[in-house]
N, C-alpha and C positions, 0 to 999 in steps of 0.2 A: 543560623543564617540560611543554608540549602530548605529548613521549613520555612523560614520565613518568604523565601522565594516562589516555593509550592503555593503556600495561599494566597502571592499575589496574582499566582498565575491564575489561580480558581476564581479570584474576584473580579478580574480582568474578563474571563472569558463569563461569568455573569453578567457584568456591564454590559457585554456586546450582546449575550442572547437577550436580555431583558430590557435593554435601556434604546439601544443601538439597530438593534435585528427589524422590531417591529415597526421602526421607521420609513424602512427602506425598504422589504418584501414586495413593495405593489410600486415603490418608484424604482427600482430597480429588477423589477423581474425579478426576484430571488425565489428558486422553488423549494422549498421544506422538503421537497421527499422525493427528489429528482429520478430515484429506481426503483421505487415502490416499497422498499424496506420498512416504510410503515404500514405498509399494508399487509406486506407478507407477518411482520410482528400481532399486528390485529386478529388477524386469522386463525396466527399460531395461539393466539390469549383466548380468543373463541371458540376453540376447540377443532376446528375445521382445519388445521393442517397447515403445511408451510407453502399457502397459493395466495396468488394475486388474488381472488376475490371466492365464494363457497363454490361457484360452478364452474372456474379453472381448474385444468388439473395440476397437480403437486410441481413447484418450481423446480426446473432443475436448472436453471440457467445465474443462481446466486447462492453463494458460500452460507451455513446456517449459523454460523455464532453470532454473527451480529444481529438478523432478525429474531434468534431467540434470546438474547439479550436485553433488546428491548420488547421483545412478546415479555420478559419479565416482570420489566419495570412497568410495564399495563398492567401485569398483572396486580403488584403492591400498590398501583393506583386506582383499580377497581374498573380502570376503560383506557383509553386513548388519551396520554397526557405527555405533549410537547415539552411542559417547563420540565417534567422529573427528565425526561433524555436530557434536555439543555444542562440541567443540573450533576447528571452524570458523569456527562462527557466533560464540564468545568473540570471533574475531580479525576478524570483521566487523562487531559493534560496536565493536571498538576502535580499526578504522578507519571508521565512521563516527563516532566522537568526535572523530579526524582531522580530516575533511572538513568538520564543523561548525566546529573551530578553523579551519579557512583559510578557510572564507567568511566569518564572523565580524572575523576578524585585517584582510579587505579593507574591513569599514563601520566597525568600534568600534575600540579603543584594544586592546592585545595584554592588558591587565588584563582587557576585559572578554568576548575572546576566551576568555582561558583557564578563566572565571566560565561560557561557554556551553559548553564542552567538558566542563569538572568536572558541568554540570547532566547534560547527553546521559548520561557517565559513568556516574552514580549514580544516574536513573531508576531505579526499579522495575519499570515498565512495558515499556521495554528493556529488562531484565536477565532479568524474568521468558520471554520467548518466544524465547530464544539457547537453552533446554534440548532443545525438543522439534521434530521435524520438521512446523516448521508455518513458511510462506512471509515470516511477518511482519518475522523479521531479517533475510532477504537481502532484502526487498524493500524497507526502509526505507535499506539503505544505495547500491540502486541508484537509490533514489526522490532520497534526497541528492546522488549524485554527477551525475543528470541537473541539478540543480537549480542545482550546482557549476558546469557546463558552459554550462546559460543564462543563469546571473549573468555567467561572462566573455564570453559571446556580446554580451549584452546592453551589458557595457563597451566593446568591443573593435570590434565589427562587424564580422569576418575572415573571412576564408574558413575556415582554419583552425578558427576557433573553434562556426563553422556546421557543419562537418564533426564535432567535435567532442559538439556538442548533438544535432545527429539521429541520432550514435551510440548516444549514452548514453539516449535517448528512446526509439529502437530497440529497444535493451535493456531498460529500463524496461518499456514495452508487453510484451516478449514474458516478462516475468517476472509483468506482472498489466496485463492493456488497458485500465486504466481510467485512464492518462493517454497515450495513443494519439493524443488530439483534442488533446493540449497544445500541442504544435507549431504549430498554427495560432493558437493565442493568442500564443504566442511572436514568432510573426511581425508580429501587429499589433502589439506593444508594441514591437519592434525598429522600425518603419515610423512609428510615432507616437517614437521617441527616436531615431533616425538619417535618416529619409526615408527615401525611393527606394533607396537603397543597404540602407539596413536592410530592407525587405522583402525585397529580391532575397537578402541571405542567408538570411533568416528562411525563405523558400519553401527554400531550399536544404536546412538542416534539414529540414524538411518532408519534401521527397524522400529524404533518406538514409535519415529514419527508416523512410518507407515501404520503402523497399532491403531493411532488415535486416529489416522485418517480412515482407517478402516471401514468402523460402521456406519459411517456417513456413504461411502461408497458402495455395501452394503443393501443400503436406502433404496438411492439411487438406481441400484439395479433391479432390486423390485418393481420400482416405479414405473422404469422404461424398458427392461428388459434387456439392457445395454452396460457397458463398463465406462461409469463415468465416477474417476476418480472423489470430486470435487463438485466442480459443476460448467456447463457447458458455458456459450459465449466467446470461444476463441475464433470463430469461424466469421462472428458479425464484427468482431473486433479486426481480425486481418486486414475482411472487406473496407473496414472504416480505415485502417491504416495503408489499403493500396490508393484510395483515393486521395490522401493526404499527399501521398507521395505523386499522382497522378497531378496535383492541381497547385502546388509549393514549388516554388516560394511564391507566385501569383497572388496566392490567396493565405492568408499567417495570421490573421487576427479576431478570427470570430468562427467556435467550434461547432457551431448551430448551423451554418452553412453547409460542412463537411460533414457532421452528422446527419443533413436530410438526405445528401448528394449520395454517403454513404448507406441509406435507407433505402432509397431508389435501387439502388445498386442490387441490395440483398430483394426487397420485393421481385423485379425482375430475372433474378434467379429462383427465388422458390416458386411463386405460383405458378409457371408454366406445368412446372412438376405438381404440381396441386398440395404442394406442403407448408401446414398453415401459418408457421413460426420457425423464427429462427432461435427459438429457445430449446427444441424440442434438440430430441440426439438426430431425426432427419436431416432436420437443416443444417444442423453443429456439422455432420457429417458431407454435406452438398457444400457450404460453403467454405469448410477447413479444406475439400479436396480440390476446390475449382482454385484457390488462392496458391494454394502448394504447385499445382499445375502452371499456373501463371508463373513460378518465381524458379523452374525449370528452366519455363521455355525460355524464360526472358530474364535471366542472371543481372544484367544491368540494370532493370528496372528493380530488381529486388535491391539491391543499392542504394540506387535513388532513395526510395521510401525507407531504408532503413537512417539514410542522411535526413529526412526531412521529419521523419518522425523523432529521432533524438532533439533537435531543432526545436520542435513544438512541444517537444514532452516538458521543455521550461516555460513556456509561455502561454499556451494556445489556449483559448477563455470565449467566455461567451460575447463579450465586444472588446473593439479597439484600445480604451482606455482598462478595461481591466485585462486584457492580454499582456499588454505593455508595462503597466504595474506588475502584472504577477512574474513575466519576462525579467524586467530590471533586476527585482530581487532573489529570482533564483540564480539567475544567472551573473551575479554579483557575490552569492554564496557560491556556487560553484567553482568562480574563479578563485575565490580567498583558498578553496578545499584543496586546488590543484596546487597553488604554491606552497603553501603549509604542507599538501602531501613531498614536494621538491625540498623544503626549509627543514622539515622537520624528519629527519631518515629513524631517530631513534624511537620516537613515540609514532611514529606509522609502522615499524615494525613488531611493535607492543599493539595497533592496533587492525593488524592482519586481519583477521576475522572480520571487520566492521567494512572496514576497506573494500574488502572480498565481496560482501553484502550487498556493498553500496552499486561497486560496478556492477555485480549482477542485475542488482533491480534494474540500472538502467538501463543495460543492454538488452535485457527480455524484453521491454516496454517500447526499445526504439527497435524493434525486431515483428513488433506486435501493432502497438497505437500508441500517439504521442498529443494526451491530453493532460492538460497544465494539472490537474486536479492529482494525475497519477505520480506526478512529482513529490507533492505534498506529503507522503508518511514517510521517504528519506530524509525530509528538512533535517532531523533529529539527530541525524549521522551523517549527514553531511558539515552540521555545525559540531561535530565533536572532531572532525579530522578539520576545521577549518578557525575552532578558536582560539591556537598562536596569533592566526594572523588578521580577524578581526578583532582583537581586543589589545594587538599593536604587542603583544609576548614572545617570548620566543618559547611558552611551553613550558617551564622545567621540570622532567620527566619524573618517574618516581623511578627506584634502583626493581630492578626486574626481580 
């Protein structure tokens, strides 16, 4: 049944890139490659490196697993080919409907496993970003299978399984940094549910992950002569999140607005200084120090924008009706997560790790920028702490 689910899911998310997508592209605005991720892939198939175009220099403002992912699959395609990523990314949600099912299958009863897998399945919200070269479907299914990794760490206490979680977290980070610091929450929860022993793997994680984040930072410092973990972009993101906060609740339903208002914002901070991008480590560093300066001086303002940015991190889209679509349904999962996390105290302490995940993402994000899209790769885990209570169950756990 859990297969048979899987290739609805893959068949589902072919309909939409193939039957569905090409319909709506030009009446909808829809953009295929909203961050250049096909371009930086291109590039990388071309030989010329991981840049926007042969006479930019080396990106440092995007994570490299996903542009050399698909620099891949160009490559097995001989150039630039839309349907094989479309096709891909089917079969990466289908295995993250997977991976839902078996984490799932270790807290609930296999009924209501396969009730969280059928949910992952038939989102819309997952269905809808498998079409387009945009990071959100490989990054929700490496985001689950790290998740996969620390719930058996979290069981288990292994070496193995330590080795295991600072892989998959590894990966995670170098596919989007903003669960990079989870590892260290991992580790206090291991150290609070196993002792002494549980820390000492929990740091072990830790180190792997740093391992595998390494030579990409490495890179990096070649490139710019600078220490950039991962990759930059925290500095235009703040920017875009103080103005969020600066203009909400006025303004909630269209991220295109907020994104120029926040563009303005950064142009007139850098060019006075003559610095030509906010991708570069100058600007990373002018605009991460002017934002941090502001949320000093002005403690309540930093407030504000962290209340408005959570606020929009469920909803906020490119117009009114698809704000309010994307709105409705996160924020109708989210309620189901919170009474399920209240209904259900045994299988949310079986699912600690996931839990722990989940608040984090959101709290970095409403701490940072709160765009609907950045919602999108917890769906997975939010519907596994929340399918007691949309599928009307009350859960029945499995014996610890």
């Amino acid at each position: 049944m859990a297969l048979s689910i899987a290739c609805a899911a893959f068949v589902l998310s072919l309909a939409f890139s193939f039957l569905i997508l090409p319909h709506i592209v030009e009446t909808h605005n829809v953009n295929l490659d909203a961050d250049g991720n096909g371009a930086l892939a291109y590039n990388i198939y071309t030989g010329a490196g991981m840049r926007y175009s042969a006479t930019d220099p080396p990106a440092l403002d995007r994570a490299p697993v996903y542009p050399y992912l698909v620099a891949a699959l160009f490559a097995l395609a001989g150039g630039y080919a839309l349907s094989l990523v479309q096709t891909f990314q089917a079969a990466l949600h289908a295995a993250t409907t997977i991976l839902v099912f078996s984490i799932a299958l270790r807290v609930y009863d296999r009924a209501t496993a396969l009730r969280a897998q059928l949910l992952c399945a038939l989102h819309p919200i997952l269905l809808w970003y498998t079409g387009r070269i945009w990071i959100e479907t490989t990054h929700a299914f490496v985001l689950v299978l790290a998740a996969f990794a620390a719930l058996v760490l979290y069981e288990r206490g292994t070496l193995r399984a330590a080795l295991g979680a600072g892989s998959a977290f590894g990966v995670a980070s170098l596919t989007k940094s903003v669960v990079m610091f989870f590892p260290l929450v991992l580790a206090l929860l291991l150290f609070r549910r196993h002792g002494l022993r549980g820390l000492h793997y929990g740091l072990i994680a830790v180190a792997v992950c740093c391992l595998v984040i390494l030579p990409w930072t490495v890179r990096n410092y070649r490139v710019a002569g600078a220490f950039v973990p991962v990759h930059t972009s925290l500095g235009f993101n703040l920017i875009q999140g103080d103005v969020i906060g600066e203009h909400w609740p006025g303004r909630w339903c269209c991220n295109l607005d907020f994104w120029h208002m926040g563009q303005a914002r950064v142009d007139s901070l850098l060019e006075p200084r003559g610095i030509p991008s906010f991708r570069g480590v100058e600007g990373e560093r002018l605009l991460t120090q002017t934002a941090f300066r502001r949320y000093v001086d002005e403690p309540w303002f930093l407030a504000r924008r962290v209340v408005a940015n959570f606020f929009l991190f469920w909803s906020l889209s490119e117009s009114p009706l698809k704000s309010a679509f994307y709105g409705t349904l996160q924020c109708l999962l989210l309620l189901a997560a919170c009474v399920s996390f209240v209904r259900q105290r045994q299988a949310m302490a079986r699912l600690t790790p996931i839990v722990a995940l989940t608040l984090y993402y959101i709290v970095l994000h409403a701490s940072i920028v709160g765009w609907a899209r950045y919602s999108m790769p917890i769906i997975p885990l939010l519907i596994l702490i929340a399918v007691p209570v949309l599928t009307r169950r009350q859960g029945t756990t499995v014996a610890a």
